[in-house]
Backbone of each chain as ProteinMPNN parsed JSONL, in Angstrom:
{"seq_chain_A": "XXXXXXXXXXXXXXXXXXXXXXXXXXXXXXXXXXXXXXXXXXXXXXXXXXXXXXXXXXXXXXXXXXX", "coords_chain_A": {"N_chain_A": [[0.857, -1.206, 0.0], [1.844, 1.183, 0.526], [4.072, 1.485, -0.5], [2.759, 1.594, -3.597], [1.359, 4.166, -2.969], [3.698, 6.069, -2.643], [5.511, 6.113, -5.521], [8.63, 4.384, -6.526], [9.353, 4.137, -3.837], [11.308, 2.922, -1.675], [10.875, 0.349, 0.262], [10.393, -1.737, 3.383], [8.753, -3.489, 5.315], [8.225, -4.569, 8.946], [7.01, -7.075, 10.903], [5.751, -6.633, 13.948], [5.221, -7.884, 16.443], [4.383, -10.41, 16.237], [1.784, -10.954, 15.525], [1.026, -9.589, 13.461], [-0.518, -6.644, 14.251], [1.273, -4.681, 15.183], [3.232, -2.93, 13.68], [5.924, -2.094, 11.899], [7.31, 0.421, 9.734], [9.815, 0.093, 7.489], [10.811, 2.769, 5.224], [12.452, 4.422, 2.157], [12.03, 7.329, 0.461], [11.993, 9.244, -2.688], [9.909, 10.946, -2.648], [10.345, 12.291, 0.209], [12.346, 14.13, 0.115], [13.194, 17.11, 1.834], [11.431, 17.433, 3.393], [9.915, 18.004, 6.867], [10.588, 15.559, 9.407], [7.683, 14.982, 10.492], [6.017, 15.151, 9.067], [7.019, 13.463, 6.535], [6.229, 11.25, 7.864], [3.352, 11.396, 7.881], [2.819, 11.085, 5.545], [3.324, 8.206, 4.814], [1.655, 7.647, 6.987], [-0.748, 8.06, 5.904], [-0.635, 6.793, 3.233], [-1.974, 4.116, 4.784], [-3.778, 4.704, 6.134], [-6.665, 3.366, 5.789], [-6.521, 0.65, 6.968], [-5.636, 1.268, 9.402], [-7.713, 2.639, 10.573], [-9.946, 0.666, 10.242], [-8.787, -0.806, 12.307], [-7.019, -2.91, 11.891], [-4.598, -2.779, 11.751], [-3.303, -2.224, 14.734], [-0.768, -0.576, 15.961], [1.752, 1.514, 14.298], [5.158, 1.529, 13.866], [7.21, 3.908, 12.399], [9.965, 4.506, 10.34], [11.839, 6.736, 8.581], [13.012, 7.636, 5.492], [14.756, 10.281, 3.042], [15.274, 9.635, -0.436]], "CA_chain_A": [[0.0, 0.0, 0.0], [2.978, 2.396, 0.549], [4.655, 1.635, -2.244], [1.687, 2.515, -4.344], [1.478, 6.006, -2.714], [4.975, 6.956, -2.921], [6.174, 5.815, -6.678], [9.722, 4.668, -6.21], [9.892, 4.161, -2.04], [12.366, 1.476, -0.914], [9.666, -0.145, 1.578], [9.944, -2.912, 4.277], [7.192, -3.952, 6.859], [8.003, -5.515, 9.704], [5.812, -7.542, 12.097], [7.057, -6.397, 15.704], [4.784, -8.888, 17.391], [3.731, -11.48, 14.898], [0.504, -10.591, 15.523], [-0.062, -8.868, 12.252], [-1.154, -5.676, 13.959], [2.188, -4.025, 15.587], [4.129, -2.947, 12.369], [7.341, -1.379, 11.623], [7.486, 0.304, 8.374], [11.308, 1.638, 7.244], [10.405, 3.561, 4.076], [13.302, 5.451, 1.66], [11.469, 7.49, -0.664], [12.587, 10.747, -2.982], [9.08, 12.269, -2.087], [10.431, 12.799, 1.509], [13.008, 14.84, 0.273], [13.071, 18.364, 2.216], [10.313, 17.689, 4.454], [10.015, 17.374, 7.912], [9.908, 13.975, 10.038], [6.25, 14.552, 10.518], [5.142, 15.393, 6.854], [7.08, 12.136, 6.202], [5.394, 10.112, 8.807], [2.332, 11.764, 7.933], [2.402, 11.045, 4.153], [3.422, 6.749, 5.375], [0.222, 6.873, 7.862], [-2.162, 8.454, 4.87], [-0.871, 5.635, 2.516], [-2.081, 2.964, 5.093], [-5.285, 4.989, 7.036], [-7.838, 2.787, 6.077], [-6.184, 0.023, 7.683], [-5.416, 1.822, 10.913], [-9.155, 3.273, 10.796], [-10.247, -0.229, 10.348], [-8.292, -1.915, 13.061], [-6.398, -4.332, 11.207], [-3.117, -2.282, 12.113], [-2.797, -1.211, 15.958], [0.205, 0.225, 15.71], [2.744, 1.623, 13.295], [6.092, 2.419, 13.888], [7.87, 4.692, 10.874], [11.471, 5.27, 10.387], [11.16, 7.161, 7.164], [14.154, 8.832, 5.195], [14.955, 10.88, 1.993], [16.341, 8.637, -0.992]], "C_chain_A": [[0.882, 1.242, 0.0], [3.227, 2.307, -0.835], [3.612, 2.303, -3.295], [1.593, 4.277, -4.048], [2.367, 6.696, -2.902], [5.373, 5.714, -3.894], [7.578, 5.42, -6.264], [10.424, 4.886, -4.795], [10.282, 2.785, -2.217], [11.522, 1.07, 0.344], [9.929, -1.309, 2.278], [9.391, -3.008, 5.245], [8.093, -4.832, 7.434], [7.466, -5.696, 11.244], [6.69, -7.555, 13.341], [6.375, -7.604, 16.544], [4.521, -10.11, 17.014], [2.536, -11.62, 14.96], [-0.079, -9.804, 14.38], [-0.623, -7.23, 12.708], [-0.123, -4.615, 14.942], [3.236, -4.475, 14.382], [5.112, -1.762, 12.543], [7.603, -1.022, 10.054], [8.683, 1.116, 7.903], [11.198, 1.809, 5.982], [11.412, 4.472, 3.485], [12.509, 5.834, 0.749], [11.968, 9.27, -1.087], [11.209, 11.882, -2.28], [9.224, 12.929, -0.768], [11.513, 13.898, 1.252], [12.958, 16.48, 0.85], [12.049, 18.703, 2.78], [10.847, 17.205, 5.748], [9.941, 16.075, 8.291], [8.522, 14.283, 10.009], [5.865, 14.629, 9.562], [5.681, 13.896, 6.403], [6.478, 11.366, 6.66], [3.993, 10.529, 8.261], [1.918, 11.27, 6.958], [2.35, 9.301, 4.236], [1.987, 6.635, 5.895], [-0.606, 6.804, 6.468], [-2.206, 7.518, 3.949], [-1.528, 3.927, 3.162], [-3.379, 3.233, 6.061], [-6.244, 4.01, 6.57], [-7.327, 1.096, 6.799], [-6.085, 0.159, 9.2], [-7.05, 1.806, 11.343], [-9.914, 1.931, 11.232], [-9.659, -1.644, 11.993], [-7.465, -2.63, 13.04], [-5.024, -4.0, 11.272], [-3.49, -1.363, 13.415], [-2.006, -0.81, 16.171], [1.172, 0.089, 14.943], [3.499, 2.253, 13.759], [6.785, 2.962, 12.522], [8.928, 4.884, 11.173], [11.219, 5.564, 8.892], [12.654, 8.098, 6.727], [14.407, 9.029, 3.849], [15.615, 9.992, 0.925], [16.982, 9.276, -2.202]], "O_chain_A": [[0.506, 2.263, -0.576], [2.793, 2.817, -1.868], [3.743, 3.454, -3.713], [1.739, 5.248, -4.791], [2.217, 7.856, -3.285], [5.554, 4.581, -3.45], [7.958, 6.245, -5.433], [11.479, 5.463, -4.53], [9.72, 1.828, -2.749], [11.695, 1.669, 1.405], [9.584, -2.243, 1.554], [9.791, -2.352, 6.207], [8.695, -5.7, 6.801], [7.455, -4.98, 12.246], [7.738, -8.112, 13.667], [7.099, -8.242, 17.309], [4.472, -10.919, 17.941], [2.095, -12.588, 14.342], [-1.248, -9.432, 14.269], [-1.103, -6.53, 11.817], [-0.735, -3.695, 15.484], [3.796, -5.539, 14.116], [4.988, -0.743, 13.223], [7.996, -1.856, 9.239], [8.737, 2.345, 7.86], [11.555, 0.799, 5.374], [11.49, 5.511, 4.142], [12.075, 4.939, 0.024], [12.208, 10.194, -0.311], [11.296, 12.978, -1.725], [8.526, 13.895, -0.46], [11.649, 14.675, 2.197], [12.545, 17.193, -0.065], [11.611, 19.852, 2.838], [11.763, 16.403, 5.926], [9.255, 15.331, 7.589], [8.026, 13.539, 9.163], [5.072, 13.743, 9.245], [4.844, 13.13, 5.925], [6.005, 10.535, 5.885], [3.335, 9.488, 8.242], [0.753, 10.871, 6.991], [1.321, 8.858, 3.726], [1.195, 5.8, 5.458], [-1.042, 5.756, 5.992], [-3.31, 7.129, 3.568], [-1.597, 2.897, 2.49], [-3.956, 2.324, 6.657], [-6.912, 3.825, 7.587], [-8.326, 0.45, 7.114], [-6.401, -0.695, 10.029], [-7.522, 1.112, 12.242], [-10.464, 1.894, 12.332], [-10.039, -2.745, 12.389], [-7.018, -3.116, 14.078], [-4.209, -4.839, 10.884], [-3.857, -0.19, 13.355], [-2.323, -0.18, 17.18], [1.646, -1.019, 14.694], [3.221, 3.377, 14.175], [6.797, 2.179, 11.572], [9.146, 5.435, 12.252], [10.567, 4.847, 8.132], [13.207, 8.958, 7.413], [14.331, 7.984, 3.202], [16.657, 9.488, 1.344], [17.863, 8.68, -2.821]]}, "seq_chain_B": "XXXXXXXXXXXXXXXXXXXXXXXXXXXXXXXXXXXXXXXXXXXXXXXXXXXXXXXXXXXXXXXXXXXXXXXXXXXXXXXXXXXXXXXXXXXXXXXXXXXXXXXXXXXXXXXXXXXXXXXXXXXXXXXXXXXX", "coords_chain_B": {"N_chain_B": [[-17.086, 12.617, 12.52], [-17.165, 15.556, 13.925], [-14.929, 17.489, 15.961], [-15.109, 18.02, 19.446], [-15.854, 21.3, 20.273], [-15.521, 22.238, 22.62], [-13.904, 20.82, 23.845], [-11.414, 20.8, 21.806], [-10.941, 24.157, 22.243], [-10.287, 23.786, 24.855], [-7.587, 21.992, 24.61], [-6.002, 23.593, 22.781], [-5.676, 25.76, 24.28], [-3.884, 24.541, 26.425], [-1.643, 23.773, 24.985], [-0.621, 26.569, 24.564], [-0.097, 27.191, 26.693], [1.644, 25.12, 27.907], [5.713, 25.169, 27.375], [6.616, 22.498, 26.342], [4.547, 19.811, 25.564], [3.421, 16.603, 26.302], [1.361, 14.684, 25.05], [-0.16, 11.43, 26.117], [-0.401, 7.771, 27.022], [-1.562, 7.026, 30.181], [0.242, 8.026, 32.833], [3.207, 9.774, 33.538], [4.067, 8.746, 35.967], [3.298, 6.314, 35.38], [3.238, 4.958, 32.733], [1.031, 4.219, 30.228], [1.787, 2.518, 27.999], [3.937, 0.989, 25.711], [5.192, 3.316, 23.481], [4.711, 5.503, 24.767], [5.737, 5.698, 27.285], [9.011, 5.13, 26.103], [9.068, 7.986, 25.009], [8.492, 9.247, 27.712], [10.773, 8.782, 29.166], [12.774, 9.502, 27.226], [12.365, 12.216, 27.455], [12.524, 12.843, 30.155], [15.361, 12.306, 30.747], [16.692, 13.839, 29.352], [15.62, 16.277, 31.26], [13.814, 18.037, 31.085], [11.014, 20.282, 31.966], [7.847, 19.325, 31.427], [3.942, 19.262, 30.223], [1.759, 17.107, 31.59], [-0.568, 14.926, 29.854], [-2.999, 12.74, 29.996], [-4.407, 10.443, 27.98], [-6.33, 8.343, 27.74], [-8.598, 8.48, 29.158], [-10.091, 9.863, 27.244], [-10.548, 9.28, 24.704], [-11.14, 8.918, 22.262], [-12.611, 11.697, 21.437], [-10.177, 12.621, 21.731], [-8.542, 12.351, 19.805], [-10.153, 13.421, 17.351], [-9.667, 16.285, 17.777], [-6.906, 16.361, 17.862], [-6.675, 15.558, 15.466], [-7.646, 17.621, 13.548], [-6.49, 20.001, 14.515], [-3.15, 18.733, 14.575], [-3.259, 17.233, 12.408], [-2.99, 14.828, 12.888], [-3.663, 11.204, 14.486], [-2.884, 9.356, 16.441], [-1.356, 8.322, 19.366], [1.814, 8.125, 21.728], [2.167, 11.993, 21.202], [4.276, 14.55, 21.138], [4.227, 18.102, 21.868], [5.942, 21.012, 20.785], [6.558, 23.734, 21.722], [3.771, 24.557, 20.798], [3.874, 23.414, 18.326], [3.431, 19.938, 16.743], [5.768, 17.833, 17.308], [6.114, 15.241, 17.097], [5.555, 11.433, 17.424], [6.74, 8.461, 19.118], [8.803, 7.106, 17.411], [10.129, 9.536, 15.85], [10.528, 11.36, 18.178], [12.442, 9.636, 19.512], [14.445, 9.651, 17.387], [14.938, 11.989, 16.976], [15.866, 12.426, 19.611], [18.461, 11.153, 19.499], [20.283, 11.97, 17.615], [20.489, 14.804, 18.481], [18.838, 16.935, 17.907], [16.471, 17.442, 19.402], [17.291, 17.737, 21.673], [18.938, 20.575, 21.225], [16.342, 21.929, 20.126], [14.837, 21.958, 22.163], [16.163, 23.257, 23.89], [17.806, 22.683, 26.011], [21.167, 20.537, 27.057], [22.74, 18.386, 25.286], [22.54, 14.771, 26.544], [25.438, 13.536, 27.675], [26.784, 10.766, 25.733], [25.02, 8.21, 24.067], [22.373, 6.934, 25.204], [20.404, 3.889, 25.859], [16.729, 4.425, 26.504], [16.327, 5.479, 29.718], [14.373, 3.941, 32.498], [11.736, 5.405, 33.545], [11.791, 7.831, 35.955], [10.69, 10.047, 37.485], [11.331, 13.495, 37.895], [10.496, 15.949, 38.164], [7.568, 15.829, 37.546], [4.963, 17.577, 35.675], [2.612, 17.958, 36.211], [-0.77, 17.496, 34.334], [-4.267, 18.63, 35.049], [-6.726, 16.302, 34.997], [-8.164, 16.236, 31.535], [-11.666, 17.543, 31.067], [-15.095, 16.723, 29.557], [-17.609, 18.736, 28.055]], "CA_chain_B": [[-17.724, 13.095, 13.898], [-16.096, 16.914, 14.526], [-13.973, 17.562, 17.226], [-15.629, 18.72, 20.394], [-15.364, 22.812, 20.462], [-14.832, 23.067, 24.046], [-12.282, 19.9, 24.037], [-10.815, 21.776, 20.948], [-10.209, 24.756, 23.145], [-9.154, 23.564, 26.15], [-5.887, 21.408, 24.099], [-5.299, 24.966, 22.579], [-5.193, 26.671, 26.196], [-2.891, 23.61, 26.871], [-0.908, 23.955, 23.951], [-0.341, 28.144, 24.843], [0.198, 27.239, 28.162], [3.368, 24.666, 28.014], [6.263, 24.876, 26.365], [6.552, 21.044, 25.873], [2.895, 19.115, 26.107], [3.096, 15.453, 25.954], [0.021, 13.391, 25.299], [0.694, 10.165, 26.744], [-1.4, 6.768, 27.6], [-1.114, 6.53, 30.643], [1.205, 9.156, 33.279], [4.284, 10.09, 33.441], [4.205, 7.612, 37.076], [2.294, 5.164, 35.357], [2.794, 5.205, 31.422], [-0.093, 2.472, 29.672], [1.543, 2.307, 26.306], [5.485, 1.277, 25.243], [5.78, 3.972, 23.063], [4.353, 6.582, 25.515], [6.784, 5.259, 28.352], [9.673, 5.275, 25.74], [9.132, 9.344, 25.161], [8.473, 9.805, 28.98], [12.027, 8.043, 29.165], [13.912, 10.504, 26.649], [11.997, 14.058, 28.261], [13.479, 12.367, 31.969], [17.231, 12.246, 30.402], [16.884, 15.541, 28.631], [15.58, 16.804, 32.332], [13.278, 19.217, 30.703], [10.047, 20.506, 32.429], [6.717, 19.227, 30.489], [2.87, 18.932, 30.833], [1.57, 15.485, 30.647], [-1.707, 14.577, 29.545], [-3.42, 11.183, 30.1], [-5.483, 10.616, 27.12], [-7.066, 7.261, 27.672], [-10.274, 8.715, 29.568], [-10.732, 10.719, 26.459], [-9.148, 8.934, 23.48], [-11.795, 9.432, 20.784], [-12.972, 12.946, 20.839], [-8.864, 13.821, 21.529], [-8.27, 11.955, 18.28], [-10.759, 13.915, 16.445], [-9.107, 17.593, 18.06], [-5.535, 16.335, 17.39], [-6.626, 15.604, 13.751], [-7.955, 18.798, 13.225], [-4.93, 20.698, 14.891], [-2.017, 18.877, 13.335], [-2.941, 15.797, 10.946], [-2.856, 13.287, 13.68], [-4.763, 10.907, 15.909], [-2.324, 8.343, 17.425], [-0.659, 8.694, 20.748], [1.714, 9.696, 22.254], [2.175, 13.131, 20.886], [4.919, 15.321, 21.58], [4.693, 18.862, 20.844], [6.788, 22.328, 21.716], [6.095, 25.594, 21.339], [2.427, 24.593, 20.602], [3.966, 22.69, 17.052], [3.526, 18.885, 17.107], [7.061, 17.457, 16.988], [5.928, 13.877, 16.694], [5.33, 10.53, 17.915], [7.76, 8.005, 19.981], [9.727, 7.413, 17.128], [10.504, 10.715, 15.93], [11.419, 11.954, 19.398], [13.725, 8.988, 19.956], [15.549, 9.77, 16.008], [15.783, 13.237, 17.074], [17.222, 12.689, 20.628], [19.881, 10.487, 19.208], [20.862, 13.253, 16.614], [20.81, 15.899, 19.422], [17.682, 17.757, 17.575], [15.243, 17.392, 20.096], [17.887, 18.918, 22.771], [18.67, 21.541, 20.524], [14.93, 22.622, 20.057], [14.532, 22.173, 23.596], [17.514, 24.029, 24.528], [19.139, 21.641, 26.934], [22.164, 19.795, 26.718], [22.366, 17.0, 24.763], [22.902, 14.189, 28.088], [26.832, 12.884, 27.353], [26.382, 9.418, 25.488], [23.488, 7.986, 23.677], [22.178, 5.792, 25.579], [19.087, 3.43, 25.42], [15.579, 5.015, 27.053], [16.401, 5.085, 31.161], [13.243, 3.686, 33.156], [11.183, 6.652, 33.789], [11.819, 8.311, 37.359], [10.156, 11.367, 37.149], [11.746, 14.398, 38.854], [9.638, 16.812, 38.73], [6.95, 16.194, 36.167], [4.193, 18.823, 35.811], [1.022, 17.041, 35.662], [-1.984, 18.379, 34.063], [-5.347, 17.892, 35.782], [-7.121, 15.347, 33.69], [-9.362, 17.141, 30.53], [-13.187, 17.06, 31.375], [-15.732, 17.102, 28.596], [-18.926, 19.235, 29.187]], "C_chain_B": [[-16.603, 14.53, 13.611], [-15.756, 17.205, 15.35], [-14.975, 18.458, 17.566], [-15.061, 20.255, 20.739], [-14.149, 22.893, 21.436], [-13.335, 22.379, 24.292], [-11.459, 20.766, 23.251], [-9.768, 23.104, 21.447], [-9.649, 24.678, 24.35], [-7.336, 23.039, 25.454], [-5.019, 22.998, 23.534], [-4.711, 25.549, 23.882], [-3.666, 25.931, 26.709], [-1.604, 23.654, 26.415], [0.122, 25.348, 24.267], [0.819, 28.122, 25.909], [1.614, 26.509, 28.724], [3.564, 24.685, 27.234], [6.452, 23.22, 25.669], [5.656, 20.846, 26.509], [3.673, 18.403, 25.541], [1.447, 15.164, 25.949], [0.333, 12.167, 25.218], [-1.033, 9.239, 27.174], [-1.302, 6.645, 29.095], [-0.631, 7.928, 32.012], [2.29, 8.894, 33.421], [4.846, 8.948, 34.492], [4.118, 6.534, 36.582], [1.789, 5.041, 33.61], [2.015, 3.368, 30.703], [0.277, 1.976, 28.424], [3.155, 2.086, 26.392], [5.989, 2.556, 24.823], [5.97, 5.36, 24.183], [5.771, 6.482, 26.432], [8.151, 5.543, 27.328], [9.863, 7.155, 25.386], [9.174, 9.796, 26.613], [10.038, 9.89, 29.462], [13.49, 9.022, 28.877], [13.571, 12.032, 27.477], [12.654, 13.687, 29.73], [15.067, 12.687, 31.278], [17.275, 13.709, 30.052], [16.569, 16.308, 29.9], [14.694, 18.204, 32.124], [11.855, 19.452, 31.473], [8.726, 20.275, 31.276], [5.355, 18.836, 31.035], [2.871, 17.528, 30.228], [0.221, 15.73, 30.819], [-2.52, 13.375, 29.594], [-4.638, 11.625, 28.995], [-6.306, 9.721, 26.999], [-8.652, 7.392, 28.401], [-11.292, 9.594, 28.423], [-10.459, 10.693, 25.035], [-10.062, 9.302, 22.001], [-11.956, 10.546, 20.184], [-11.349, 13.273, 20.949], [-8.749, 13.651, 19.925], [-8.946, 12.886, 17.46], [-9.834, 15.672, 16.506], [-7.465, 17.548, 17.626], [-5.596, 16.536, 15.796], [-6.741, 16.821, 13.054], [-6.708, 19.997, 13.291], [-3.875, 20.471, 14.346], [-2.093, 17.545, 12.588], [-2.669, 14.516, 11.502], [-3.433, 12.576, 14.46], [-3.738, 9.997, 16.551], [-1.533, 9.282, 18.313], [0.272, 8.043, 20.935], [2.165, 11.099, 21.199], [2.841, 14.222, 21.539], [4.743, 17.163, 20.548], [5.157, 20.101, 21.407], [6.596, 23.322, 20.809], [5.006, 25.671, 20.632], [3.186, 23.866, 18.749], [4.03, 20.996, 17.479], [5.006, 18.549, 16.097], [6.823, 16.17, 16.593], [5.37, 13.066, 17.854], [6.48, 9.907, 18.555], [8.754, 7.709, 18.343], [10.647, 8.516, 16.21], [10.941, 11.444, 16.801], [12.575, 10.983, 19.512], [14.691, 9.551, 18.372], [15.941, 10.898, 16.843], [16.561, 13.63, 18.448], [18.599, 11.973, 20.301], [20.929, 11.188, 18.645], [21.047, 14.449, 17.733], [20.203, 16.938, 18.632], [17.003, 18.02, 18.32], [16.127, 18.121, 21.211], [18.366, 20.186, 22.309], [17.221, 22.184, 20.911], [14.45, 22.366, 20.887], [15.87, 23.309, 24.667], [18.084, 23.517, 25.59], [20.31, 21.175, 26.401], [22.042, 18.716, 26.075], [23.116, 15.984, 25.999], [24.535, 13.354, 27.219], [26.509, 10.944, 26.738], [24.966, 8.964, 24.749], [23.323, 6.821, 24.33], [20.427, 4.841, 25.195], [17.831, 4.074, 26.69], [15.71, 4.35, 28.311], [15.016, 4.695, 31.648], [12.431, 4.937, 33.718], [11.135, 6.546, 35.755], [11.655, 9.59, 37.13], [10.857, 12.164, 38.591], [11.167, 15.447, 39.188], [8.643, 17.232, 37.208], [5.948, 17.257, 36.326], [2.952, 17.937, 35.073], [-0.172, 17.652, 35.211], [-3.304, 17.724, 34.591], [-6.04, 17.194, 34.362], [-8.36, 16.076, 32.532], [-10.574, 16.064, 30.775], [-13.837, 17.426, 29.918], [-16.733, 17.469, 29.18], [-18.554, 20.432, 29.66]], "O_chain_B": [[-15.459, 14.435, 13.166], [-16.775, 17.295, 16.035], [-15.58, 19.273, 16.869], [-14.013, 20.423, 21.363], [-12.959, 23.208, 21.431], [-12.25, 22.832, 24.655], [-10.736, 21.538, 23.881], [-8.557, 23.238, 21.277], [-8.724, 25.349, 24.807], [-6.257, 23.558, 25.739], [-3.875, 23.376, 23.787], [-3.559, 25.703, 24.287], [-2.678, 26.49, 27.187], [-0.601, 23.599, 27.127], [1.35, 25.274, 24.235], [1.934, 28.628, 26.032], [2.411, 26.949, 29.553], [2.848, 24.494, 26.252], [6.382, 23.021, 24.456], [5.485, 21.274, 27.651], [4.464, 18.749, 24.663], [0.601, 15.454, 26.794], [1.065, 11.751, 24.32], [-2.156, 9.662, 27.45], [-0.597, 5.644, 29.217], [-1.416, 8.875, 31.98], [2.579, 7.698, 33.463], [5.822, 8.268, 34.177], [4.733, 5.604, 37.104], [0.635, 5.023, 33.181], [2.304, 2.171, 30.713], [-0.437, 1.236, 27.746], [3.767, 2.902, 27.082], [6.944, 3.069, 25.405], [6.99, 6.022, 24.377], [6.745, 7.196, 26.194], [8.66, 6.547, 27.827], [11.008, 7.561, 25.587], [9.904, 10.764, 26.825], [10.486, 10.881, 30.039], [14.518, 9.263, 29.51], [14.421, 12.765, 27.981], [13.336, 14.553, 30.279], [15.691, 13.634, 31.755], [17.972, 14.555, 30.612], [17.289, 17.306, 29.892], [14.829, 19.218, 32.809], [11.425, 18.31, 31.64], [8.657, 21.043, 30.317], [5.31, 18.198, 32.088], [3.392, 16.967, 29.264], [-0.235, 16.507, 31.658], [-2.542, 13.102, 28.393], [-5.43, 12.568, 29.006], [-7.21, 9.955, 26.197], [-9.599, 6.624, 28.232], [-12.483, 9.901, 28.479], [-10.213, 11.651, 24.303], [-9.646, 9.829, 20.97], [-11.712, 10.773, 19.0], [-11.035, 14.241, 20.255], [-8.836, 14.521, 19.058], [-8.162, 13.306, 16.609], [-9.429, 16.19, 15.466], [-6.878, 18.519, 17.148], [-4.936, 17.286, 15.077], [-6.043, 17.083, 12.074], [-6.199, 20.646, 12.377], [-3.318, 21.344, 13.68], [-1.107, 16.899, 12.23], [-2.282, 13.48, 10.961], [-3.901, 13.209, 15.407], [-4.05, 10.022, 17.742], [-1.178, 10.452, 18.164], [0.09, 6.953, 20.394], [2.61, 10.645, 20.145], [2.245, 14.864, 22.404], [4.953, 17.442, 19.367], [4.793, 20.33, 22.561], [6.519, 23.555, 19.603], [4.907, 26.597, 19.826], [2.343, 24.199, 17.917], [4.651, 20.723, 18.506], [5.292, 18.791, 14.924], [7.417, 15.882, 15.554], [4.886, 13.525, 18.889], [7.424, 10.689, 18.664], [9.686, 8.513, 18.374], [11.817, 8.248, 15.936], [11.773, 12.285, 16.462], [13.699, 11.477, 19.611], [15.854, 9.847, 18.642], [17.042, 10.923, 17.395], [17.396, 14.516, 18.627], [19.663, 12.269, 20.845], [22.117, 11.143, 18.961], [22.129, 15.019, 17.592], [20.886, 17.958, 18.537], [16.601, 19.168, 18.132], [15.638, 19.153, 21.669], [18.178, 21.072, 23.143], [17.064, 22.867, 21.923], [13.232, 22.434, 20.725], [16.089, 23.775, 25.785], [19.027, 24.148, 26.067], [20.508, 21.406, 25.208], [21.077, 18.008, 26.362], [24.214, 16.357, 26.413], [24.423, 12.67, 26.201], [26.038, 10.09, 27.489], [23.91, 9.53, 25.031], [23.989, 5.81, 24.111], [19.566, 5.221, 24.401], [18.252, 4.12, 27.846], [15.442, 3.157, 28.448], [14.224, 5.349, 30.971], [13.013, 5.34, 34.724], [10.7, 5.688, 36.523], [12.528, 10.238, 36.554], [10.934, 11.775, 39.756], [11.225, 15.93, 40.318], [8.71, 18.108, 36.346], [6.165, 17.948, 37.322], [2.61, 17.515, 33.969], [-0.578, 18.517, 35.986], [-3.459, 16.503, 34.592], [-5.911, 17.468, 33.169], [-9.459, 16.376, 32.998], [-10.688, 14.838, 30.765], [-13.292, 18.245, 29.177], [-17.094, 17.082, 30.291], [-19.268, 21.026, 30.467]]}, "name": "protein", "num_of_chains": 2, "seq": "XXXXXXXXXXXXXXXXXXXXXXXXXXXXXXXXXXXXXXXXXXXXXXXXXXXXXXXXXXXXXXXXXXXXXXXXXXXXXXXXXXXXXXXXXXXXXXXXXXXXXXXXXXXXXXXXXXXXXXXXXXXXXXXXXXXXXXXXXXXXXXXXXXXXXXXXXXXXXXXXXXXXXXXXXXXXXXXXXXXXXXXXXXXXXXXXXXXXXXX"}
């Protein structure tokens, strides 16, 4: 679902609990270039809100950086 | 649903009122969430004065007032000088980098170390937000 939103992000998920709904997503993508950490984190959640909204992800951690 | 006015303005008042607000699961004594406890962790090392917020008696309508304010509903929520700085791991990147003591104006603490057990020294508790 990331990947789709940001064209060209270097993306890996991973399951912190193996529970499927504590995720870790480390994301390189050019669209982060020259934004803040939160505009990056912000633009990661928005590619994966209806999941969150839904439940089906209780928490996401982001490490997110410029590529 | 639209964020509750009055909630709305009270987090503003809150916001005005400290320079660093946490919103946290939990308190600063008694944090209910990893991540929360892992920010309580870094603001203890950095030794900085901050309000805390327990948001679990009020987690829906905050969500809706955070969203509105800066683009966010999860917790916890660090933010200074009334700007939201982030979540737990955005405060931990930027205490490692010595950003977050910077734009707190402390010292950065000698060493990076991993998030000490929270022993609060003198936190600044906020009475708990009422709705109504």
């Amino acid at each position: 679902m990331i990947a789709e939103a940001l064209p060209g992000a270097e993306v890996e998920v991973v399951d912190e609990t193996g529970g499927g709904d504590h995720l870790r997503a480390i994301v390189r993508a050019p669209q982060f270039r020259g934004r803040t950490r939160i505009d990056q984190h912000r633009m990661v959640r928005a590619a994966v809100q209806s999941k969150m909204d839904d439940g089906s992800i209780h928490a996401l951690s982001i490490t997110a950086s410029p590529s | 649903m639209a964020a509750n006015p009055e909630l709305k303005r009270k987090v503003e008042e809150l916001l005005a009122e400290n320079r660093v607000l946490l919103f946290m699961k939990g308190t600063p004594e008694m944090p209910r969430c990893g991540f929360s406890m892992r920010v309580v962790g870094v603001l203890e090392q950095l030794g900085v004065e901050y309000g805390a917020v327990d948001v679990l008696p009020i987690l829906d309508p905050l969500r809706e007032v955070t969203g509105e304010i800066a683009d966010w509903r999860t917790f916890p929520q660090l933010y200074v000088k009334g700007d939201l700085v982030g979540g737990c791991d955005i405060v931990e990147e930027m205490f490692e980098s010595g950003e977050l003591a910077e734009l707190l104006e402390v010292e950065q603490p000698g060493g990076v170390q991993a998030p000490a057990p929270p022993e609060p020294s003198d936190p600044h508790q906020s009475p708990p937000l009422q709705l109504g």
